[in-house]
Backbone and ligand atoms as CSV (ligand in chain L), in Angstrom:
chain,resi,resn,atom,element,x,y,z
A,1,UNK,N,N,0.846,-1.192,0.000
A,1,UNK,CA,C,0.000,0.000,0.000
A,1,UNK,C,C,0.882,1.242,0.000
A,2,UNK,N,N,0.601,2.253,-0.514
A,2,UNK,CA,C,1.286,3.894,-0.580
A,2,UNK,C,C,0.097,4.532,-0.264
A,3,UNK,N,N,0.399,5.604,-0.074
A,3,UNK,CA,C,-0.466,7.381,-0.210
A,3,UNK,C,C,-0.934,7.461,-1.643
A,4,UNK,N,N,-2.003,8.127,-2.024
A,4,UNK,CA,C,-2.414,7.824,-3.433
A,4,UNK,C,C,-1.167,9.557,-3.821
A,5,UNK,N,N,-1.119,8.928,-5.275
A,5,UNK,CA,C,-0.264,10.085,-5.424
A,5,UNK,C,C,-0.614,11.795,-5.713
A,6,UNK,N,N,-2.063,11.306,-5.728
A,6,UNK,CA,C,-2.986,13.023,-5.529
A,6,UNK,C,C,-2.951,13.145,-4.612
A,7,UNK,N,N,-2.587,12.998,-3.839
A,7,UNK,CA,C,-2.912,12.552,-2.231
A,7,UNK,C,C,-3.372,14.481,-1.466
A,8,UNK,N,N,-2.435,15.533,-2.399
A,8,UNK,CA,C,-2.785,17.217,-1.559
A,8,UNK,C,C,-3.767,17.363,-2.165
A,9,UNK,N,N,-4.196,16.704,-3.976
A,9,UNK,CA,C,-5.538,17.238,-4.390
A,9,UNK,C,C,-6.799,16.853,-3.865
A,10,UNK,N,N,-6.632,15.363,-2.920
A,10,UNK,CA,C,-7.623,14.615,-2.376
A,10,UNK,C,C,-7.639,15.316,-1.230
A,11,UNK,N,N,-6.759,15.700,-0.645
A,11,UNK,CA,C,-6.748,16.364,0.876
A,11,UNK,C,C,-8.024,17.720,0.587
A,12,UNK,N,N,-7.610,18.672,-0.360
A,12,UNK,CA,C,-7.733,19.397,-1.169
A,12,UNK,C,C,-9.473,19.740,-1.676
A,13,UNK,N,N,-10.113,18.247,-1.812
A,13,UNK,CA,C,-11.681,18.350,-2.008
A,13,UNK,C,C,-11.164,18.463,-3.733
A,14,UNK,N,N,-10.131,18.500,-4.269
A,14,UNK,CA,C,-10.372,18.357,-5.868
A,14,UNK,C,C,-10.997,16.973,-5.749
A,15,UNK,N,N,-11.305,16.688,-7.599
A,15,UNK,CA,C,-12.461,15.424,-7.479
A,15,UNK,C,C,-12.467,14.414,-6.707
A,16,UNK,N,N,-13.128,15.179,-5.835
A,16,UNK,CA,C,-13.676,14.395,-4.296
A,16,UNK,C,C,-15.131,13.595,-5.010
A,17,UNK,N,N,-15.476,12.315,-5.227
A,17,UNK,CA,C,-16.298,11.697,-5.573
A,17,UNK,C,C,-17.522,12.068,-5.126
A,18,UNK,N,N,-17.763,12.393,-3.800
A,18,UNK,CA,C,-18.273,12.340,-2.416
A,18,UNK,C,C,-19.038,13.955,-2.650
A,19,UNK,N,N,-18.180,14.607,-3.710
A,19,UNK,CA,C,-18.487,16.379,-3.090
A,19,UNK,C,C,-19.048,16.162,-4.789
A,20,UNK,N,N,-18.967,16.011,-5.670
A,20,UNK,CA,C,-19.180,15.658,-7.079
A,20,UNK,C,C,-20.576,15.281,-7.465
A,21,UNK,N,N,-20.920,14.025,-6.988
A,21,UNK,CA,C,-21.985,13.161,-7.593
A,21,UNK,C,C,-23.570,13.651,-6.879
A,22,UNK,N,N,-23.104,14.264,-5.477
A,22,UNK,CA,C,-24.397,15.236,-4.691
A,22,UNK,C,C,-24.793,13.424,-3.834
A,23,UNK,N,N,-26.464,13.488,-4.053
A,23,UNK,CA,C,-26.634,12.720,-3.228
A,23,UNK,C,C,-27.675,11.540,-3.972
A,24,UNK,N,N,-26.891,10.858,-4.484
A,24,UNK,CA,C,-27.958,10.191,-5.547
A,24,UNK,C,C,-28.231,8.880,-4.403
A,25,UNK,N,N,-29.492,8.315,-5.193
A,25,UNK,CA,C,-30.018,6.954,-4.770
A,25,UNK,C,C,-29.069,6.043,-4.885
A,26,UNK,N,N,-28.414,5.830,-6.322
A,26,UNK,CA,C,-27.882,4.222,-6.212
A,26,UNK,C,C,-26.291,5.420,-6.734
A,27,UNK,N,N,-25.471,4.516,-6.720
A,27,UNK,CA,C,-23.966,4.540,-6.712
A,27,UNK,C,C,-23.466,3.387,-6.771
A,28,UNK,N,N,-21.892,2.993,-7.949
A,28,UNK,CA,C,-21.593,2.221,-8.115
A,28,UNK,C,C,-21.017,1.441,-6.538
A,29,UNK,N,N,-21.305,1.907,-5.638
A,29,UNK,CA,C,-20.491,1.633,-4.407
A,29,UNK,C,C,-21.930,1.018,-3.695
A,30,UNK,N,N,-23.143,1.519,-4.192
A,30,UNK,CA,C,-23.807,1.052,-3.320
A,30,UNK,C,C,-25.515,1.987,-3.523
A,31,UNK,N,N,-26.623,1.335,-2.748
A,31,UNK,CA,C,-27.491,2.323,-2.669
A,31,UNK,C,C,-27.843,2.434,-1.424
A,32,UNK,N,N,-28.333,4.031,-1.428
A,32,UNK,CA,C,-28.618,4.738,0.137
A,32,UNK,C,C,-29.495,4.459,0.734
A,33,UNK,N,N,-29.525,4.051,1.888
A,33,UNK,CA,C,-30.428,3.468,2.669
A,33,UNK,C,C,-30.696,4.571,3.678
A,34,UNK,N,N,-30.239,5.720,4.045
A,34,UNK,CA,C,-31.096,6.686,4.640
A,34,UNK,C,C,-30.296,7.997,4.121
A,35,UNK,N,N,-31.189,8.752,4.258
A,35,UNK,CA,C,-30.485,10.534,4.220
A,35,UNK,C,C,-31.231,11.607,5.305
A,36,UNK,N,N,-29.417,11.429,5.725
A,36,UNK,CA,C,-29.815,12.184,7.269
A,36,UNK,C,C,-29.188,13.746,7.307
A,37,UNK,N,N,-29.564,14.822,8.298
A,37,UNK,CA,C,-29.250,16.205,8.059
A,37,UNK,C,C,-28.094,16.573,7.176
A,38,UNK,N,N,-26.885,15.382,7.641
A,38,UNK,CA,C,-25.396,15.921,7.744
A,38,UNK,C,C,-25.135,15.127,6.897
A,39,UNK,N,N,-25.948,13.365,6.684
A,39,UNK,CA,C,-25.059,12.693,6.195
A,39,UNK,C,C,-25.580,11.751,5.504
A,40,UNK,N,N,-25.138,10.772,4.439
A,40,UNK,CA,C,-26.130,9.686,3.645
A,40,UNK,C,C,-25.483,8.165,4.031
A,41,UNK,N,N,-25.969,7.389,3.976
A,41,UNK,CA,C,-25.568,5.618,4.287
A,41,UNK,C,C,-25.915,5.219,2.829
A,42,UNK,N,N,-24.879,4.341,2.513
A,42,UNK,CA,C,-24.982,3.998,1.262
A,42,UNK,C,C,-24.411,1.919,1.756
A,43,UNK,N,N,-25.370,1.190,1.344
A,43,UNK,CA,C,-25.619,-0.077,1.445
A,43,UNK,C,C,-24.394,-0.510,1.048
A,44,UNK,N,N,-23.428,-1.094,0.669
A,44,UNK,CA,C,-22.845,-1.581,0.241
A,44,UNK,C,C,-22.658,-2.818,-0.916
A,45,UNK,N,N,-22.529,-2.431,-1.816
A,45,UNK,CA,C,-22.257,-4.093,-3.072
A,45,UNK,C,C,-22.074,-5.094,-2.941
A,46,UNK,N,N,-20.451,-4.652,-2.512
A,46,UNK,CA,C,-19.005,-5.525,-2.194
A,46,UNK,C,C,-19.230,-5.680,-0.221
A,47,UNK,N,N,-18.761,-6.763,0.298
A,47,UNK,CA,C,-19.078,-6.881,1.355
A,47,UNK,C,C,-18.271,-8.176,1.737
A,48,UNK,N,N,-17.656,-8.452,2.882
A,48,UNK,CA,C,-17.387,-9.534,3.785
A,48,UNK,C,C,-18.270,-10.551,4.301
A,49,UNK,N,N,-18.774,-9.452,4.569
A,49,UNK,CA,C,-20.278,-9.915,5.816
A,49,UNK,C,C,-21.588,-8.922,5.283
A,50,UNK,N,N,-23.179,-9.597,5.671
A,50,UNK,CA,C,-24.010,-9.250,5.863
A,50,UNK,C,C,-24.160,-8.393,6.281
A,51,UNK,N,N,-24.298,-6.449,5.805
A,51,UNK,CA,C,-24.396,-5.439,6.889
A,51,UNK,C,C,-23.375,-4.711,6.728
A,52,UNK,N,N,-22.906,-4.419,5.799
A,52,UNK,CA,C,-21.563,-3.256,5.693
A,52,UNK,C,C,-22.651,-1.803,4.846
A,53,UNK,N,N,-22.261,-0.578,5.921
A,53,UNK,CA,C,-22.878,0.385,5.314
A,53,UNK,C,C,-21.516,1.634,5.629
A,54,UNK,N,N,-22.002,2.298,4.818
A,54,UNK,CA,C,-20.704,3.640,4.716
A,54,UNK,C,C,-21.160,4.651,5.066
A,55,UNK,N,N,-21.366,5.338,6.017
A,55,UNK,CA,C,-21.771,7.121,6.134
A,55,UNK,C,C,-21.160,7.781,5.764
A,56,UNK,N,N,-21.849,8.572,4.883
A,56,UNK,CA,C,-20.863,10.126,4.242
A,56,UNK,C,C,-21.399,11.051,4.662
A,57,UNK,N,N,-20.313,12.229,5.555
A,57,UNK,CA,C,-20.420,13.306,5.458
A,57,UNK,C,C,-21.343,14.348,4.027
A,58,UNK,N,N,-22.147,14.808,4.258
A,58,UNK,CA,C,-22.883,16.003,3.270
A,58,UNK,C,C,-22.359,17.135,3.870
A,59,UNK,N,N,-22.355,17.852,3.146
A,59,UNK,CA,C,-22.030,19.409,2.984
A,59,UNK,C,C,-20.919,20.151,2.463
A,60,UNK,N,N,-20.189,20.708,2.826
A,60,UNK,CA,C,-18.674,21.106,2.537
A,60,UNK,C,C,-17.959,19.965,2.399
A,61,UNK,N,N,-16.691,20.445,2.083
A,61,UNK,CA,C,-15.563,19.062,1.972
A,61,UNK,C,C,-14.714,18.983,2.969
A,62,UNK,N,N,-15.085,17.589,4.415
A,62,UNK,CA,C,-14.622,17.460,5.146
A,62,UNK,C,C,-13.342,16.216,5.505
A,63,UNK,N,N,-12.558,16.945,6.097
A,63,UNK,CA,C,-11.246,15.677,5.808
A,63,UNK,C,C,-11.420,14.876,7.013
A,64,UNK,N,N,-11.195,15.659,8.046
A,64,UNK,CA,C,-11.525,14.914,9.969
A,64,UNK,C,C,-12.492,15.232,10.463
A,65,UNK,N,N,-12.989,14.650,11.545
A,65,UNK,CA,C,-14.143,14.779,12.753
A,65,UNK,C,C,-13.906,16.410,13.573
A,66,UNK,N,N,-12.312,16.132,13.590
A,66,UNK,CA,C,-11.961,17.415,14.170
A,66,UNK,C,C,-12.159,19.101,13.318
A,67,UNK,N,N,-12.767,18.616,12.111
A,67,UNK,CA,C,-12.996,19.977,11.344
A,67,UNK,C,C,-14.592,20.333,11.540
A,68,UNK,N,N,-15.224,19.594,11.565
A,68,UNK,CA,C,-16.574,19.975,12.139
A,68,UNK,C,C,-16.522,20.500,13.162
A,69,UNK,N,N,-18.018,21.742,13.733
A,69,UNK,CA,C,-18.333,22.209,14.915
A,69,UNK,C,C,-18.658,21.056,15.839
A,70,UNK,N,N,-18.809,21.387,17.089
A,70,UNK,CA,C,-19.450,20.691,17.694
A,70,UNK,C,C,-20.577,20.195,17.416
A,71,UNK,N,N,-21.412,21.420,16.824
A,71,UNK,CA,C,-22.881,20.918,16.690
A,71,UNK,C,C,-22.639,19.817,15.263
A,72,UNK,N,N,-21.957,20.276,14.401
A,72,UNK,CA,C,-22.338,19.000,12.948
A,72,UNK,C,C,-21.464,17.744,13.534
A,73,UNK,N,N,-20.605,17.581,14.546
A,73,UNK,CA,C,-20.013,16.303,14.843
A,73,UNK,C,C,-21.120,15.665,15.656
A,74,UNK,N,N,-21.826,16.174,16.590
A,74,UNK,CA,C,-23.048,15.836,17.424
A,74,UNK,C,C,-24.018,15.203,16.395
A,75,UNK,N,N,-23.891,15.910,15.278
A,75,UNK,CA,C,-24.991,15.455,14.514
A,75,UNK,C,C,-24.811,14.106,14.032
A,76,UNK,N,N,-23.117,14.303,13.310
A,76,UNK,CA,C,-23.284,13.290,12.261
A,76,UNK,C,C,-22.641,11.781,12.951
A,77,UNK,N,N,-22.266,11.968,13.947
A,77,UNK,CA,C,-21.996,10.555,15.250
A,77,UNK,C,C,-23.670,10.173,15.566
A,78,UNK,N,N,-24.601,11.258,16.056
A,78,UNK,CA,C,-25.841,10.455,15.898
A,78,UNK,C,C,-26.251,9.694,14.920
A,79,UNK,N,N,-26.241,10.498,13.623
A,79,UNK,CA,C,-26.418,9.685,12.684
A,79,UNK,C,C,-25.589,8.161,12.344
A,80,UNK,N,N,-24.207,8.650,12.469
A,80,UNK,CA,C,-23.694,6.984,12.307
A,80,UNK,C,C,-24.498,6.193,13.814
A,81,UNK,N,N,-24.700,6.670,14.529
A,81,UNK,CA,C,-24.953,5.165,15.464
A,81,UNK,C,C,-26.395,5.042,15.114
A,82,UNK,N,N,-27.462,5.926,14.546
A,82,UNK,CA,C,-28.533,5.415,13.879
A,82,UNK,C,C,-28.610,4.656,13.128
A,83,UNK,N,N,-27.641,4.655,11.810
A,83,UNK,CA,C,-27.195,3.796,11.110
A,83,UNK,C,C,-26.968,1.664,11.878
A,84,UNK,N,N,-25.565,2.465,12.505
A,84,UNK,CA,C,-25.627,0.923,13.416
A,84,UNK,C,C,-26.517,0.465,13.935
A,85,UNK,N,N,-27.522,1.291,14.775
A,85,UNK,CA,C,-28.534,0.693,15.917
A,85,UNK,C,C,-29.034,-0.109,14.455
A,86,UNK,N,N,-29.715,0.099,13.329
A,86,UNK,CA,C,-30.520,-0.492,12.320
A,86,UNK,C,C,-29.501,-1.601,11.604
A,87,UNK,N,N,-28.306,-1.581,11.384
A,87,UNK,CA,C,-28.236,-2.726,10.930
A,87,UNK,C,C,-28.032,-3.794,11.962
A,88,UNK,N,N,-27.697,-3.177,13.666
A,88,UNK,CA,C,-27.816,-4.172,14.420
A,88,UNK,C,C,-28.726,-4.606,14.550
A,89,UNK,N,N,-29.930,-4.590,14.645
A,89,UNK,CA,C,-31.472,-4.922,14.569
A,89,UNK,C,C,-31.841,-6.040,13.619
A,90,UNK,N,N,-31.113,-5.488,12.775
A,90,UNK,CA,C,-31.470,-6.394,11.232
A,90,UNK,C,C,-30.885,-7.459,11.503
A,91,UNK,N,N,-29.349,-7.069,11.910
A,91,UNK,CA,C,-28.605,-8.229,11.241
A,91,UNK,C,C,-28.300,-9.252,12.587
A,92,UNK,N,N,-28.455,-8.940,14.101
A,92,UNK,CA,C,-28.421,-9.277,14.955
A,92,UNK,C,C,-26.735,-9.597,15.112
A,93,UNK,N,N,-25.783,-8.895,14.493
A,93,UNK,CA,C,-24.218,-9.760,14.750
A,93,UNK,C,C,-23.721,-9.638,16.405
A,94,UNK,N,N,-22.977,-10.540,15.739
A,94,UNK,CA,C,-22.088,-10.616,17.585
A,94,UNK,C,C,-21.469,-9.062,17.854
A,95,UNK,N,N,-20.901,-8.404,17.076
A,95,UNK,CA,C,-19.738,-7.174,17.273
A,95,UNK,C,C,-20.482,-6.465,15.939
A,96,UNK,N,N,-20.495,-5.273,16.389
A,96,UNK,CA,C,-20.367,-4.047,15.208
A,96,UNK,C,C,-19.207,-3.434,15.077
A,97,UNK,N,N,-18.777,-2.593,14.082
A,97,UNK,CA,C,-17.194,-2.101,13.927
A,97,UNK,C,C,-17.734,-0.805,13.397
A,98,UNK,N,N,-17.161,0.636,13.521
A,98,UNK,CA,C,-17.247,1.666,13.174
A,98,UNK,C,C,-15.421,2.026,12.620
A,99,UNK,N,N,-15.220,1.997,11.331
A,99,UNK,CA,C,-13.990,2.432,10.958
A,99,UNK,C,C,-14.448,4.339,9.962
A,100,UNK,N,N,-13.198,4.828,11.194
A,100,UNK,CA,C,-13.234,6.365,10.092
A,100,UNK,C,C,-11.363,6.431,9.400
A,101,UNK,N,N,-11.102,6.092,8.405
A,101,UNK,CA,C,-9.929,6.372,7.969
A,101,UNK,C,C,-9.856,7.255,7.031
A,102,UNK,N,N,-10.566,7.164,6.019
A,102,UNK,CA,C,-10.190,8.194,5.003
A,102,UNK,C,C,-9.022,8.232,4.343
A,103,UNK,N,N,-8.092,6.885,4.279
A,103,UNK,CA,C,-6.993,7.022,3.659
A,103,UNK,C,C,-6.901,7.259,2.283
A,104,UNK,N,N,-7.855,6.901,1.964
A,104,UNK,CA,C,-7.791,6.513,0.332
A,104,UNK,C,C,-8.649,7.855,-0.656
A,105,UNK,N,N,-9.914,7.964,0.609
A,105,UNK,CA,C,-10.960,8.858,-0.044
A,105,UNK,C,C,-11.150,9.600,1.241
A,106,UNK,N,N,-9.942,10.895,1.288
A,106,UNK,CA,C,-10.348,11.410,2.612
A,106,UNK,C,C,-11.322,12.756,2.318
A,107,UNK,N,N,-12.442,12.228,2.268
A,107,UNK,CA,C,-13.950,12.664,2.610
A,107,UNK,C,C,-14.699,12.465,3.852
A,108,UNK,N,N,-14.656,13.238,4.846
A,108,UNK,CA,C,-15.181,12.276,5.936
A,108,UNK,C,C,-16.458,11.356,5.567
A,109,UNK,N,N,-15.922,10.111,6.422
A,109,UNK,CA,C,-17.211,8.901,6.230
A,109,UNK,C,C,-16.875,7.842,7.257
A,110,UNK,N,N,-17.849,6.958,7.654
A,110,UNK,CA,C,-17.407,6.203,8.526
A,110,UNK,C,C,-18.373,4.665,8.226
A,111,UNK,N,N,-16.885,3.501,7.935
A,111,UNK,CA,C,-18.215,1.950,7.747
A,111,UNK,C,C,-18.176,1.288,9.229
A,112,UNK,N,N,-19.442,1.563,8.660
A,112,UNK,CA,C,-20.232,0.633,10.138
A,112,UNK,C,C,-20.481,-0.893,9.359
A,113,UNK,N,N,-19.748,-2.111,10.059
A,113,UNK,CA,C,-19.642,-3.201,9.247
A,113,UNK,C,C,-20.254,-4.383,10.397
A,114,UNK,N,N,-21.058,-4.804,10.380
A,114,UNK,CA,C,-21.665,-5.798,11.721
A,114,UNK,C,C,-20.369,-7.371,11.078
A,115,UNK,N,N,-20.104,-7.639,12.257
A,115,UNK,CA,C,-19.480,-8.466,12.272
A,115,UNK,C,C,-19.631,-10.306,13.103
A,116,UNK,N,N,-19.218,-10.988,12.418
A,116,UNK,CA,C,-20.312,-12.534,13.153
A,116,UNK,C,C,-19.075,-13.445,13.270
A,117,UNK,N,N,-19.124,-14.379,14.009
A,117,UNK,CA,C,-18.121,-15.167,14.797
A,117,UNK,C,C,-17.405,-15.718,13.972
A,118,UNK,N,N,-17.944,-15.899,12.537
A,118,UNK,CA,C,-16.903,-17.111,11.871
A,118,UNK,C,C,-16.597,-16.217,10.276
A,119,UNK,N,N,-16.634,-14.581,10.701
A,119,UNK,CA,C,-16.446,-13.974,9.310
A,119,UNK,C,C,-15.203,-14.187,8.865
A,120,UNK,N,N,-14.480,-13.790,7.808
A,120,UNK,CA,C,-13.383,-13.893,7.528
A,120,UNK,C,C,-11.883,-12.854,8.171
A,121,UNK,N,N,-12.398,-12.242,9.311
A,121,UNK,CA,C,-11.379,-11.389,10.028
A,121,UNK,C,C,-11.583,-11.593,11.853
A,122,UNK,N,N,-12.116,-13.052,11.860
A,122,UNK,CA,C,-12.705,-13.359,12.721
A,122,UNK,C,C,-11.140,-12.680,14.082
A,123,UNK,N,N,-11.969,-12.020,14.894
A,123,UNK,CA,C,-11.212,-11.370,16.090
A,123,UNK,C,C,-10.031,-10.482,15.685
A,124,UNK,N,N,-9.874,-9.750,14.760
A,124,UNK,CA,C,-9.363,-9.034,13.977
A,124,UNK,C,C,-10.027,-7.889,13.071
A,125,UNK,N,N,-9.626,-7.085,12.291
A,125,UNK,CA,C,-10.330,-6.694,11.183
A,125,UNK,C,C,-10.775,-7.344,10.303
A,126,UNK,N,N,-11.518,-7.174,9.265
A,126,UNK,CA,C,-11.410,-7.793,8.109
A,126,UNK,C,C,-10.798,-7.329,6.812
A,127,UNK,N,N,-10.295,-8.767,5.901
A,127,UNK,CA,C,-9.109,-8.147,5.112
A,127,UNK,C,C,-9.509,-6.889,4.299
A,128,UNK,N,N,-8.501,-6.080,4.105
A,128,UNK,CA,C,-7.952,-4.701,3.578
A,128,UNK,C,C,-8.011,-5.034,2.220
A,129,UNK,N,N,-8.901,-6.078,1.358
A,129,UNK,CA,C,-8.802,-6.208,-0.261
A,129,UNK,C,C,-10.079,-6.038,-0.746
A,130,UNK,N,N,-10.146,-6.003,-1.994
A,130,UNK,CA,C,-11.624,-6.001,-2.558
A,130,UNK,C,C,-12.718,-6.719,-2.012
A,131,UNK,N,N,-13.808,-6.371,-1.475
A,131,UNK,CA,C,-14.652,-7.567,-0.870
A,131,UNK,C,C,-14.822,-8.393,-2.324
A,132,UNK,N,N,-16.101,-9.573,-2.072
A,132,UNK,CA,C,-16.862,-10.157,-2.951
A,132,UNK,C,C,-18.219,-9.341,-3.714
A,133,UNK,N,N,-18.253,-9.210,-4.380
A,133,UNK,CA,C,-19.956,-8.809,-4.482
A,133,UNK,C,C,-21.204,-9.645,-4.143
A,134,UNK,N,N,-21.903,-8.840,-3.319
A,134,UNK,CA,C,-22.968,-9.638,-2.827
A,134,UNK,C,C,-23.914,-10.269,-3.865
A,135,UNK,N,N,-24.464,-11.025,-3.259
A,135,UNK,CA,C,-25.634,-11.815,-4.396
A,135,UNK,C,C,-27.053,-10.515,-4.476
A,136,UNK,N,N,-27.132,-10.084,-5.503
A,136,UNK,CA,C,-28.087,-8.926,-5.631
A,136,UNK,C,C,-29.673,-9.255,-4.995
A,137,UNK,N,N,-29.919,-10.028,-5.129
A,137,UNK,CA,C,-31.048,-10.518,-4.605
A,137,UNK,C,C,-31.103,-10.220,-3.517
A,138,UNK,N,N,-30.168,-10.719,-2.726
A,138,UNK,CA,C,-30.011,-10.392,-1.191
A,138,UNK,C,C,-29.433,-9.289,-0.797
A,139,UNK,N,N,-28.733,-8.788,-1.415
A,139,UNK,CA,C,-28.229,-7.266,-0.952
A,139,UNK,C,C,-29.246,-6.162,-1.316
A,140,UNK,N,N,-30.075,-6.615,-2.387
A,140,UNK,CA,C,-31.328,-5.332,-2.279
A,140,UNK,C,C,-32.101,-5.669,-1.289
A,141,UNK,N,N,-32.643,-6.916,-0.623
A,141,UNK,CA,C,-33.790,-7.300,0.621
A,141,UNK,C,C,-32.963,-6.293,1.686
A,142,UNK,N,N,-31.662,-6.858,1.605
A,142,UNK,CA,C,-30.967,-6.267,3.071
A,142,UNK,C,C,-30.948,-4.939,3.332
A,143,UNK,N,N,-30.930,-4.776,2.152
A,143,UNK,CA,C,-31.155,-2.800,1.869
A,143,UNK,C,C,-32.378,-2.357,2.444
A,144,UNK,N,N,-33.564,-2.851,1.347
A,144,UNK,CA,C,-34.728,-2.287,1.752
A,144,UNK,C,C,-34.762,-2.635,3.361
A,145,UNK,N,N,-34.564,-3.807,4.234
A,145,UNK,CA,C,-35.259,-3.896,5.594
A,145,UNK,C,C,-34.424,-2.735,6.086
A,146,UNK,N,N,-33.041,-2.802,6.266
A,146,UNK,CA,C,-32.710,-1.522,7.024
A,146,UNK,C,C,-33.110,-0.139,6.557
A,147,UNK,N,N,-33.413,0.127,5.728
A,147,UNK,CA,C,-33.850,1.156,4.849
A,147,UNK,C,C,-35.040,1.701,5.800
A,148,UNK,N,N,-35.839,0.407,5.874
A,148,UNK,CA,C,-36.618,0.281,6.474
A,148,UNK,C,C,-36.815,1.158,8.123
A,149,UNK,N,N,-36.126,0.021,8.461
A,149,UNK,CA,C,-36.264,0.257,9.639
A,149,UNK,C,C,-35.413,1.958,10.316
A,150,UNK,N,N,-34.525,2.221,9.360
A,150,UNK,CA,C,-33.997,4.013,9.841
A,150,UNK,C,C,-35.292,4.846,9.447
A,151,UNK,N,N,-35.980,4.446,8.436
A,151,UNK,CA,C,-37.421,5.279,8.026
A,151,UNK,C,C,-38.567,5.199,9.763
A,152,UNK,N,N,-38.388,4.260,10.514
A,152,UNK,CA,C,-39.195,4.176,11.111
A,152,UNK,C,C,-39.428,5.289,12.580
L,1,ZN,ZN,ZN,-15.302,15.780,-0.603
């Protein structure tokens, strides 16, 4: 792994994917399963496990937690654990995981990934490579119920 080599234009908010595309329904990364004040959850494709969702920061182009006010960090931490509380519900896993890195696409965002005893990063992370793509069938049900259930 390296630093991508745009790495000041990415710092930068140049074509920031995230600040670009606005706030569409589906995305090659995934479709949104809620849109909240600050921020959108986008379902995930590609996946390990059952239950990987991504929160993105909306608004300006944010790199850290620490660049938000108080009030939009208040906000958009509610929102990610809204996010989790619903796919924990759904998905019932043993462990949830909240990762904020931004190495690659530093946009603030944070995956909330539910995690189950015999996944493939079992008591660890899970691996740092391309997931699988989910079986579509089942990754749109999984969508709509949590979809669901943040609507409620
Ligand atoms: Zn951005």
């Amino acid at each position: 792994m390296a630093w991508a080599e745009d790495w000041a234009a990415r710092i930068a908010g140049q074509a920031c994917r995230w600040c670009e595309h606005g706030r569409p329904d589906e995305i090659e990364f995934g479709t949104r399963i809620y849109a909240g004040h600050v921020s959108d959850a986008y379902f995930a494709r590609r996946a390990f496990v059952r239950g990987y969702v991504v929160v993105v920061w909306r608004g300006r182009h944010v790199v850290e937690p620490v660049d938000l006010t108080s009030t939009e960090a208040d906000q958009y931490h509610r929102e990610v654990l809204a996010v989790a509380r619903a796919v924990r519900d759904h998905f019932r896993p043993m462990k949830l995981n909240y990762l904020t890195m931004g190495n690659w696409e530093p946009h603030l965002h944070t995956h909330v990934t539910a995690r189950y005893y015999d996944d493939p990063g079992a008591g660890g992370p899970l691996p740092a490579v391309t997931p699988p793509l989910l079986d579509e069938r089942q990754w749109r049900d999984d969508a709509a119920a949590v979809r669901k259930l943040l609507a409620a």
